[in-house]
Each structure stands twice: as C-alpha cells, then as structure tokens.
MDAnalysis code that builds the backbone (N, CA, C; Angstrom):
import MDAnalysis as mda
import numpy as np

u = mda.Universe.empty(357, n_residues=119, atom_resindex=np.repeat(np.arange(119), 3), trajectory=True)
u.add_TopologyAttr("name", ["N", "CA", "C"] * 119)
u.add_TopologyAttr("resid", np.arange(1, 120))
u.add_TopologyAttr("resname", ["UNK", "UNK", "UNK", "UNK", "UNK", "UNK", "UNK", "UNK", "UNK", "UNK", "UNK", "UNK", "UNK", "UNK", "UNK", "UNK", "UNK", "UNK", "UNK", "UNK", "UNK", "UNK", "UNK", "UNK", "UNK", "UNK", "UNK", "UNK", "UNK", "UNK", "UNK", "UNK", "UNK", "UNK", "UNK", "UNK", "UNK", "UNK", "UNK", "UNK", "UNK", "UNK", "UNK", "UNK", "UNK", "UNK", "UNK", "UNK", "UNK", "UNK", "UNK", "UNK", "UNK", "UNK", "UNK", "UNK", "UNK", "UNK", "UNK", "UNK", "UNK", "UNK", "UNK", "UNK", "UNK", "UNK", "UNK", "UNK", "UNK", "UNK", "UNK", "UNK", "UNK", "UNK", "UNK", "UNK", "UNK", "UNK", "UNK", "UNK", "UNK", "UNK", "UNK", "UNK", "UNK", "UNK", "UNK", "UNK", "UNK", "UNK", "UNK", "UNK", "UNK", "UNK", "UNK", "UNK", "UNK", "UNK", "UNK", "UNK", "UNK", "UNK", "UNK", "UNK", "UNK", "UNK", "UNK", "UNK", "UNK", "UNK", "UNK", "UNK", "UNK", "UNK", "UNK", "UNK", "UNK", "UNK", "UNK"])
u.atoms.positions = np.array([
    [9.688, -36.958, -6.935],
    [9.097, -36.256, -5.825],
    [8.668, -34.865, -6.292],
    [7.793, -34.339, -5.852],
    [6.785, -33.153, -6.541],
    [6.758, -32.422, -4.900],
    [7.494, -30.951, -5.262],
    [7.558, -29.939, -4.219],
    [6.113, -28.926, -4.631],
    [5.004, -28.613, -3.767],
    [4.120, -27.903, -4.117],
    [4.514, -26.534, -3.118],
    [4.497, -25.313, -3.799],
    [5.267, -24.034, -3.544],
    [3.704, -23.570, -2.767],
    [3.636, -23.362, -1.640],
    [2.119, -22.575, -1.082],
    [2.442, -21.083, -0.576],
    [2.078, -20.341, -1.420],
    [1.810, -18.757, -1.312],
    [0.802, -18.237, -0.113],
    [1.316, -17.429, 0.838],
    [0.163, -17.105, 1.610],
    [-1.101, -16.146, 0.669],
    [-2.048, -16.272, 1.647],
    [-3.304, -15.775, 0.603],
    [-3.495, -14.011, 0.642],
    [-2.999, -14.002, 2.248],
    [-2.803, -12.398, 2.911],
    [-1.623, -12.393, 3.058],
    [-1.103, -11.240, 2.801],
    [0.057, -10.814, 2.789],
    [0.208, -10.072, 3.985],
    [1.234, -9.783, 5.021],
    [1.264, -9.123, 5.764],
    [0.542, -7.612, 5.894],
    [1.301, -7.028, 4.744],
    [0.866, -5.789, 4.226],
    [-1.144, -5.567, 4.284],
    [-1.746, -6.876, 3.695],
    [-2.791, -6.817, 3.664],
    [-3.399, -7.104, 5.237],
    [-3.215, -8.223, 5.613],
    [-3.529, -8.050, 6.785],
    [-3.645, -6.884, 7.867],
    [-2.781, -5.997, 7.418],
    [-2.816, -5.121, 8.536],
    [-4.073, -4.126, 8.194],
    [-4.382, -3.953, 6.957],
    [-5.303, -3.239, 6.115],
    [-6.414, -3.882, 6.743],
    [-6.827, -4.873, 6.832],
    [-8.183, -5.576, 7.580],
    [-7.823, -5.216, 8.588],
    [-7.208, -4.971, 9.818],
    [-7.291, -4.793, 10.989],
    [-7.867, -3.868, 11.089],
    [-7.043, -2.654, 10.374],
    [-6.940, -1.266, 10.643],
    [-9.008, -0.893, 10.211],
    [-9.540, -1.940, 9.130],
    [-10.762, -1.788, 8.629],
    [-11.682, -1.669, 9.583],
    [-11.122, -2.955, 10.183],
    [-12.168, -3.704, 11.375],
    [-11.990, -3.050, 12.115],
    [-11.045, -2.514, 12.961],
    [-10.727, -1.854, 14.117],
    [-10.118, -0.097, 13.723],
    [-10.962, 0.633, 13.395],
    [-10.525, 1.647, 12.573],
    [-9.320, 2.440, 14.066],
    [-9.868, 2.780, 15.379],
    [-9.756, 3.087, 16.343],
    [-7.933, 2.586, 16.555],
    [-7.442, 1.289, 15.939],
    [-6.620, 1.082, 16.294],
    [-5.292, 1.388, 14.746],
    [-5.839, 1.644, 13.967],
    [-5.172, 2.319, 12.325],
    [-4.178, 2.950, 12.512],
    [-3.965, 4.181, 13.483],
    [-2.507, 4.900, 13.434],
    [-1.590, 4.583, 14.111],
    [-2.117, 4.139, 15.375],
    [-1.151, 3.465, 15.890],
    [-0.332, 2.017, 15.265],
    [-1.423, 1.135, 14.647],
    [-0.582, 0.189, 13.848],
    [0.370, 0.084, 12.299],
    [0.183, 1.682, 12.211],
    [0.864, 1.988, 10.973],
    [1.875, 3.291, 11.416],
    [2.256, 3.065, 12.917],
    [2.772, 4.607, 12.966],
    [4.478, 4.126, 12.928],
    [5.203, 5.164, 12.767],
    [6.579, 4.654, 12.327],
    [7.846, 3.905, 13.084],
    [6.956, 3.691, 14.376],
    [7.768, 2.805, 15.488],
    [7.085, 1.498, 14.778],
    [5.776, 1.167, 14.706],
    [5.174, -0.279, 14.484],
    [5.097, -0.704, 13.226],
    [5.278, 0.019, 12.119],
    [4.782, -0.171, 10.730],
    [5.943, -0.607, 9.972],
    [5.346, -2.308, 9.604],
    [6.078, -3.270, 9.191],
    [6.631, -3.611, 9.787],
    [6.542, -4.130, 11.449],
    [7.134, -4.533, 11.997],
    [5.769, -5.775, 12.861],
    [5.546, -6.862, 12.315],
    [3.996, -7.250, 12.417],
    [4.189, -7.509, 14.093],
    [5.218, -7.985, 14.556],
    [5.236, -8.449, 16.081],
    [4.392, -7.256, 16.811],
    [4.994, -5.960, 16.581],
    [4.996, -4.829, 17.177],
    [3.438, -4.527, 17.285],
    [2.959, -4.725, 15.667],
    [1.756, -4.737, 15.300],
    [0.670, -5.561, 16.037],
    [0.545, -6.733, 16.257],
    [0.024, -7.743, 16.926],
    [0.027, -7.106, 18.921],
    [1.123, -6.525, 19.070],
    [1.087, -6.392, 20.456],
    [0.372, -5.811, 20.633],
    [0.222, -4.486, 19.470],
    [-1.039, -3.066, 19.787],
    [-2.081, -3.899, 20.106],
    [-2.553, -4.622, 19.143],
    [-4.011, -5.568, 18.845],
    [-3.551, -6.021, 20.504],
    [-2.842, -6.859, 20.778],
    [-3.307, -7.609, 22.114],
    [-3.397, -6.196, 23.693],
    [-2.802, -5.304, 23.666],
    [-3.100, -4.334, 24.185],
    [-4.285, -3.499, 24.801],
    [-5.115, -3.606, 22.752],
    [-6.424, -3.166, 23.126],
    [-7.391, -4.352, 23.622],
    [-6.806, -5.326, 23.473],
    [-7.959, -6.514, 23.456],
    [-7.491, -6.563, 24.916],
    [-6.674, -6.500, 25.867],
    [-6.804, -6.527, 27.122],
    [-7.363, -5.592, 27.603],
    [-7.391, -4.033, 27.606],
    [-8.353, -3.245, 27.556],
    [-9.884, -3.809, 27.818],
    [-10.680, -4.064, 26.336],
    [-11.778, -4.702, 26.712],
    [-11.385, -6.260, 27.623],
    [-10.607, -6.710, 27.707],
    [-11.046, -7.662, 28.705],
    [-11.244, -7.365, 29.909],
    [-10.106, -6.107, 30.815],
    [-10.532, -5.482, 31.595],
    [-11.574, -5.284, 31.934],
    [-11.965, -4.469, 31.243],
    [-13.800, -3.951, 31.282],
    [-14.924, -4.637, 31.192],
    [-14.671, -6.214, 30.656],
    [-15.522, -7.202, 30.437],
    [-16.380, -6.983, 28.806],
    [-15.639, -6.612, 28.253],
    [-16.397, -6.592, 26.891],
    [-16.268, -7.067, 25.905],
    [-16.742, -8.064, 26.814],
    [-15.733, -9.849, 25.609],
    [-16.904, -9.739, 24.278],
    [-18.050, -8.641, 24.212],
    [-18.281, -9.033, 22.595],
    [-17.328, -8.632, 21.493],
    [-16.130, -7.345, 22.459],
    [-15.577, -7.039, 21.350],
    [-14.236, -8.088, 21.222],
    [-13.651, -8.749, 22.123],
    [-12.692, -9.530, 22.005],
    [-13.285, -10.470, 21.095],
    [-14.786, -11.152, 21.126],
    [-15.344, -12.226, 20.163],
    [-14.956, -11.454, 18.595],
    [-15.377, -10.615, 18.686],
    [-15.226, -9.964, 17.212],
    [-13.784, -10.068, 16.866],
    [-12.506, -9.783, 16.950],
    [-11.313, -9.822, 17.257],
    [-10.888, -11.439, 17.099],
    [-11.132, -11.915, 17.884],
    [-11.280, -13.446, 17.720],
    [-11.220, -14.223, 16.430],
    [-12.381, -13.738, 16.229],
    [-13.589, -14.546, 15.133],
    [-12.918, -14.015, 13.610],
    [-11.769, -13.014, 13.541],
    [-11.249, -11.923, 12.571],
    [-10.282, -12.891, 12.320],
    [-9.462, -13.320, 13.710],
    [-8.479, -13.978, 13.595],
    [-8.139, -15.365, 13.237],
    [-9.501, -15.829, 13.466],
    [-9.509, -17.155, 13.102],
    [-9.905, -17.130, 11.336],
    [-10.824, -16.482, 11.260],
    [-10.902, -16.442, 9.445],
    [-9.746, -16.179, 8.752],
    [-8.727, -15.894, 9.551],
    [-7.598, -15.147, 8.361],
    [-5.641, -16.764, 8.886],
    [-6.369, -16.947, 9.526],
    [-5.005, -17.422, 10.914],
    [-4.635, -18.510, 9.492],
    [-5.078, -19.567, 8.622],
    [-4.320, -20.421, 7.716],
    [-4.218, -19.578, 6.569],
    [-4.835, -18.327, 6.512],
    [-4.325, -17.603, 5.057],
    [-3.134, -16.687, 4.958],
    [-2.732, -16.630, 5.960],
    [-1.517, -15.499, 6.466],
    [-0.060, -16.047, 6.324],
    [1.275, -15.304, 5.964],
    [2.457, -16.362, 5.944],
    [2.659, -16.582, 7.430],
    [3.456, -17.177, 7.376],
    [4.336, -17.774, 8.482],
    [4.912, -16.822, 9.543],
    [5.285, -15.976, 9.110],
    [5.912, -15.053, 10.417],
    [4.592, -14.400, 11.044],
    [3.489, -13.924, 10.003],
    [2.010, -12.885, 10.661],
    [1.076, -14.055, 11.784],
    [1.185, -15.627, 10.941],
    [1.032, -16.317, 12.312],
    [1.415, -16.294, 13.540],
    [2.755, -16.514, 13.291],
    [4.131, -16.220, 14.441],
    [3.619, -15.449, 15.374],
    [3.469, -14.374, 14.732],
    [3.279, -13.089, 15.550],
    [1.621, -12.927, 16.193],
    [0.881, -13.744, 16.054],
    [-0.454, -13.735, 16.382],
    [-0.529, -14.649, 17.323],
    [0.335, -15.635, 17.517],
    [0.021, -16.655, 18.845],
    [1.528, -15.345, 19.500],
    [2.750, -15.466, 19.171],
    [3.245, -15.120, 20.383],
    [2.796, -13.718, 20.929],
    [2.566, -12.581, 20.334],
    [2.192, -10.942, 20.621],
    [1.278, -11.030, 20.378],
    [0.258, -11.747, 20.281],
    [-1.159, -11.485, 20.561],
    [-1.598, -12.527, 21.651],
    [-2.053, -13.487, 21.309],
    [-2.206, -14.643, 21.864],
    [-1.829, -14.249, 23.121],
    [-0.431, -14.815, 23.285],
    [0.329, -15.297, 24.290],
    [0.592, -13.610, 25.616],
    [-0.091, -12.651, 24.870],
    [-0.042, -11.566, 25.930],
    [-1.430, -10.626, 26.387],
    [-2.584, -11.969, 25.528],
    [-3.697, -11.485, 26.227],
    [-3.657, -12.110, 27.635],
    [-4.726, -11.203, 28.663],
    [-4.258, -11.174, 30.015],
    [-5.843, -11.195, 30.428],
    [-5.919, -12.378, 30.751],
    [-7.578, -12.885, 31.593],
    [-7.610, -12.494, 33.062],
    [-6.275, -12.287, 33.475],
    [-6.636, -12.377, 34.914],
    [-7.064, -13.205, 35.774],
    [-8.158, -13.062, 36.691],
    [-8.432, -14.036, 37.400],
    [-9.739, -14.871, 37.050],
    [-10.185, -14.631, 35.459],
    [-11.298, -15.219, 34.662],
    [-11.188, -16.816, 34.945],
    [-12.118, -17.253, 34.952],
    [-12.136, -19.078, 35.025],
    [-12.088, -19.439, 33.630],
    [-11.234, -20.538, 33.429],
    [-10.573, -21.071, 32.481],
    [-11.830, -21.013, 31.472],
    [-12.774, -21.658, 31.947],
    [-14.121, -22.127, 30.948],
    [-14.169, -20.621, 30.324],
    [-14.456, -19.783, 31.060],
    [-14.697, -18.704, 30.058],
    [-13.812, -17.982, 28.907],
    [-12.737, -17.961, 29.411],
    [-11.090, -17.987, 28.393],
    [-11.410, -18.671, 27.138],
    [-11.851, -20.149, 27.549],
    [-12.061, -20.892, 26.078],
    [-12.836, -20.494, 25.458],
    [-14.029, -20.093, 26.189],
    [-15.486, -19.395, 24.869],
    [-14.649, -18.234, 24.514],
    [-13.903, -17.304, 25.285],
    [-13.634, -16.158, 24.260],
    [-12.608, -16.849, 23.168],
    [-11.774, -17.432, 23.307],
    [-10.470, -17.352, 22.500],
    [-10.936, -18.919, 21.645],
    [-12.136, -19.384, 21.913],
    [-12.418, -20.734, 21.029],
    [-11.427, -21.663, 21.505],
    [-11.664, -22.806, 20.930],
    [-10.418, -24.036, 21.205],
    [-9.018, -24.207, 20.540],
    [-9.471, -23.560, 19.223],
    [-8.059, -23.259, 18.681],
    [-7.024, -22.703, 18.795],
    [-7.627, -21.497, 19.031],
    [-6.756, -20.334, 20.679],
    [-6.860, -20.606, 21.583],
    [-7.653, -21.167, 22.123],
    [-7.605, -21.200, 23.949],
    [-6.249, -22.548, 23.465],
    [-6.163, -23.299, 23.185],
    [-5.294, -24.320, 23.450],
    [-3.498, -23.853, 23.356],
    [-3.388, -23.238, 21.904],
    [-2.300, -22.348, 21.825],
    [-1.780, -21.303, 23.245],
    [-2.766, -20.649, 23.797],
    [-2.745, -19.847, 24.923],
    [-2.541, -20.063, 26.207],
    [-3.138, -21.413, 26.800],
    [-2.656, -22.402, 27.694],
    [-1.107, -23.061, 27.575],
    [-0.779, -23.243, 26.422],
    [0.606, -23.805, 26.280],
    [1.296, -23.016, 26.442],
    [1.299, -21.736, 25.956],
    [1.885, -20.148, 25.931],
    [2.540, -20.062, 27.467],
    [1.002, -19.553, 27.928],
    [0.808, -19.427, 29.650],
    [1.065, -20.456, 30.738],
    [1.499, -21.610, 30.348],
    [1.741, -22.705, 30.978],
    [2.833, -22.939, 31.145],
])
C-alpha cells in the first residue's frame, strides 16, 4: 500500500498575503495582534466586510471575493479551509435576498456549503 503525503500549495501565512493584496483596505486589521495567525479570526474580518458590501448591494465586490476564494479553496491546508466555510461562509448574512441570487453571488460550490451551514 503506497501513502501519497499532499502538501498544501498556500500556506496559511501566504494566504493571508493575497488577501491583504487583493483587499489592501482590509491588511491591518487582518494582521493586527488580536487576529494575526489566528486564520478563524482572520476569515471573520473577510466575512464582516463582505457583509458590509452585501448590505449596500455591492455584490461586484463580494463576486471579486468569491471568485479569490474559489481559486485558492483546494490549494489551502485543511484548517484555512475550515475556516473559510465556517467564519466566512457560514457568517455571510444575505438577509432577506432570494435564494437565486445568494447562489449567483456565492456560486454553487458555496452557495451549497452555505445552505447546509444556515440550515
């Protein structure tokens, strides 16, 4: 029997470095010394601001956010996943949005995770 050892591709550490890239606005707060290295903590900021724009209706920036998360979501270890469906995912807040639209923002891969969450 042959055990194959799989290394994540992003490292926590790195990941947060793309956030902070992409989302410069959200950088000190996700590196400040209550949240830094602590990815749960980290992920909540992210779902925080992303309720923010949902508030306001500015789902191009949640698409962007999204679309970040899905490029990176099988390259990441195991706990930065973790922490992206439960403190992110699972504490974005649609409100009284109709389901159909939930799925175009969060895609099917998230919207499905997010329904189970919220369900």
């Amino acid at each position: 029997m042959n055990f194959e050892i799989i290394k994540p591709e992003i490292n926590k550490k790195d990941f947060i470095k793309l956030l902070s890239t992409n989302f410069p606005g959200l950088k000190d707060e996700l590196n400040d010394s209550l949240n830094n290295g602590i990815i749960h903590l980290q992920m909540a900021v992210l779902s925080r601001y992303s309720n923010k724009h949902i508030e306001n209706k500015q789902f191009d920036k949640i698409e962007r956010i999204i679309e970040l998360l899905l490029s990176v979501i099988d390259k990441v270890d195991s706990e930065t996943e973790n922490a992206i469906y439960v403190s992110f995912i699972e504490n974005l807040d649609f409100g009284k949005l109709e389901e159909k639209l939930i799925e175009e923002q969060l895609k099917p891969r998230f919207f499905k995770i997010w329904e189970k969450l919220n369900n």
